[in-house]
Steps between C-alpha positions, in 0.01 A plus 500: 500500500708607196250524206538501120445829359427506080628813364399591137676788347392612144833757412445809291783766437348775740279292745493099602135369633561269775193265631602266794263197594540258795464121493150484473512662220337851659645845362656643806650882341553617177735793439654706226853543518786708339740367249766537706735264733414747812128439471484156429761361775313705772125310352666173525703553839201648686295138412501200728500158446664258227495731160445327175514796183410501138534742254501455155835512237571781359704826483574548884462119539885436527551796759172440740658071537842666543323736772269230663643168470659505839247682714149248413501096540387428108556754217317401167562699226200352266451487127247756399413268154375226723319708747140406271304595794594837512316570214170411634267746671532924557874582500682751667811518710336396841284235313838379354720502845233287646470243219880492507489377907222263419665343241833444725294396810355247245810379337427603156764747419773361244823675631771623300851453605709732670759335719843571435674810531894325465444589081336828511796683323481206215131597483528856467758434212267273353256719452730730410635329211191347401349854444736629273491169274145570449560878443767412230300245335223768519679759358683279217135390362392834474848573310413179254138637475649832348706330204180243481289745406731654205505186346851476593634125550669488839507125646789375697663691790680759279237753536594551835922505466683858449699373158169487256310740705551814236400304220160429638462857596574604119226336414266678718537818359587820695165597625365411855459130431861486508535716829278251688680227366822726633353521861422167536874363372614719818222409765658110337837598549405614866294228601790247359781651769264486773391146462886394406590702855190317643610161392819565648400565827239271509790193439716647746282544753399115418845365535451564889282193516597164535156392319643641206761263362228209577287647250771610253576122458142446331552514123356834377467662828744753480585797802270698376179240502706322823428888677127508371455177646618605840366826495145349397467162676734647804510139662384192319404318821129714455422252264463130645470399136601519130130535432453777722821651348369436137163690600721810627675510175180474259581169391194282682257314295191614609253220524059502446302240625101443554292252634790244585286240609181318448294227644469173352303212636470692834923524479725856511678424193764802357452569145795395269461781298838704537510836654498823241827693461421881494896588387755673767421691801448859472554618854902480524826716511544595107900565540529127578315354300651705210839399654437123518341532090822701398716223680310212343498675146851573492587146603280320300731706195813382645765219578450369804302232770174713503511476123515173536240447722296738243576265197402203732162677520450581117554151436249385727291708239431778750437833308792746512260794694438211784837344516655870518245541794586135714904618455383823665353291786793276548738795482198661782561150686839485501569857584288492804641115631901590484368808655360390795781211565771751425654254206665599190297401171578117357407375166320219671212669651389518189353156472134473505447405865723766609379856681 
């Protein structure tokens, strides 16, 4: 008889606890492993049986799926904010390892996706260019926080350009206020080549994929946010629909509700009352949701159908913070639907019933 075997494996950088339980639910061995390929292949090849494995996401995350995926019958790579449960009782590596297979022999686990490997170059450039737009923001509000604090006015972007760039120094002085400010204009001037050398390869590399004109034909989603997108999402058929989608990208109304219903006259009657809306979700990917905002904002400035679609809303006497956020939805929407049918944007999915 081939039985289920429920491997929990709680990852560390030197050592990985592993606690395997059978179908009853009985704990069957419990070993400590090395952080390394060698060790772990020969734990799970010298176990029999049908192998389900959890571990949870993190730093070696990406590399133990890539190492295990193939070899066990179920791989869930679980979200360690949802694992609640863990929390309760002693804790230590064993302890956790076991409460990791209970919770997958139990179904409780809420897995986070790791499926396709056809984008992984996209994803590494990604990150890539993600990181250094953070550094160079970084870095230019530290450079802002220099003149700011000499009293010396410096809105606008020409802080930051080479042509006024002496005349903001003069005013520092000579001393060794104006040598930091000196440092950081070159860490700027650094961080600006890599990112333009970043963006570059990050849009060729992007051209390679067929996805990418589909999403270049959605107003506002240029090859830059197009490559995001498909280094992010990787597929959009993991979503089944826009409102899982929305919740991905941080832009799901999260909903409170208590005692729904009642009795009256010896009936189960629902209260009328309407549910509480607690704002957006807070458990999301922040580079799209910041993507879809940016999109929405810089439409709703500009000619165009989603502008129009904005005004429609304003004149419906929707406040300008809420109609900026339903435009990000329906840019969300639309993104994911041409997506998944493989059409080229048209101006008429954006009527109301549409995606």
């Amino acid at each position: 008889m081939n039985s289920v075997r429920y491997v929990g494996l709680d990852v560390h950088r030197d050592t990985i606890s592993a606690a395997v339980l059978n179908e009853g639910g009985r704990l069957i061995q419990q070993s400590i492993l090395a952080t390394r390929a060698a060790a772990i292949l020969e734990f799970i090849g010298g176990m029999r049986g049908t192998l389900h494995v959890t571990f949870e996401e993190g730093t070696h995350s990406a590399w133990l799926f890539d190492l295990l995926w193939r070899r066990v019958a179920r791989l869930v790579v679980c979200n360690p904010r949802k694992n609640a449960l863990m929390k309760s009782g002693n804790k230590s590596d064993a302890i956790d390892a076991r409460k990791l297979a209970e919770l997958l022999r139990a179904g409780m686990l809420s897995g986070v996706y790791h499926g396709e490997k056809s984008s992984l170059e996209v994803q590494h450039l990604v990150r890539s260019y993600t990181m250094l737009t953070e550094d160079t923001t970084r870095v230019m509000g530290r450079l802002k926080a220099v003149f700011r604090g000499q009293a010396v006015a410096c809105t606008g972007k020409k802080l930051y350009g080479k042509r006024h760039r002496d005349e903001y120094l003069a005013q520092l002085g000579g001393g060794a206020l104006r040598r930091r400010a000196e440092c950081l204009y070159q860490e700027l001037e650094a961080l600006q080549q890599l990112r333009r050398q970043a963006r570059h390869d990050l849009i060729v590399e992007c051209r390679k994929y067929p996805d990418t004109s589909l999403l270049c034909s959605v107003p506002f989603l240029g090859p830059v946010r197009a490559a995001v997108l498909i280094g992010r999402v990787q597929t959009p058929h993991r979503f089944r629909t826009k409102r899982q989608f929305w919740a991905y990208c941080g832009l799901a109304l999260e909903m409170r509700d208590s005692g729904e219903y009642r009795i009256v006259d010896g009936q189960v009657e629902r209260r009328k009352r309407p549910a509480q809306i607690r704002g957006l979700n807070w458990n999301h990917n922040h580079e799209l949701k910041n993507l879809f905002k940016a999109a929405a904002t810089s439409a709703s400035a500009s000619n165009g159908v989603f502008r129009e679609f904005y005004l429609g809303l304003l004149k419906k006497n929707m406040q300008p913070e809420m109609a900026r956020l339903t435009l990000a939805r329906k840019i969300a929407a639309i993104t994911l639907k041409i997506w998944k049918k493989g059409e080229a944007f048209d101006a008429e999915q954006l009527k109301p019933q549409a995606a």
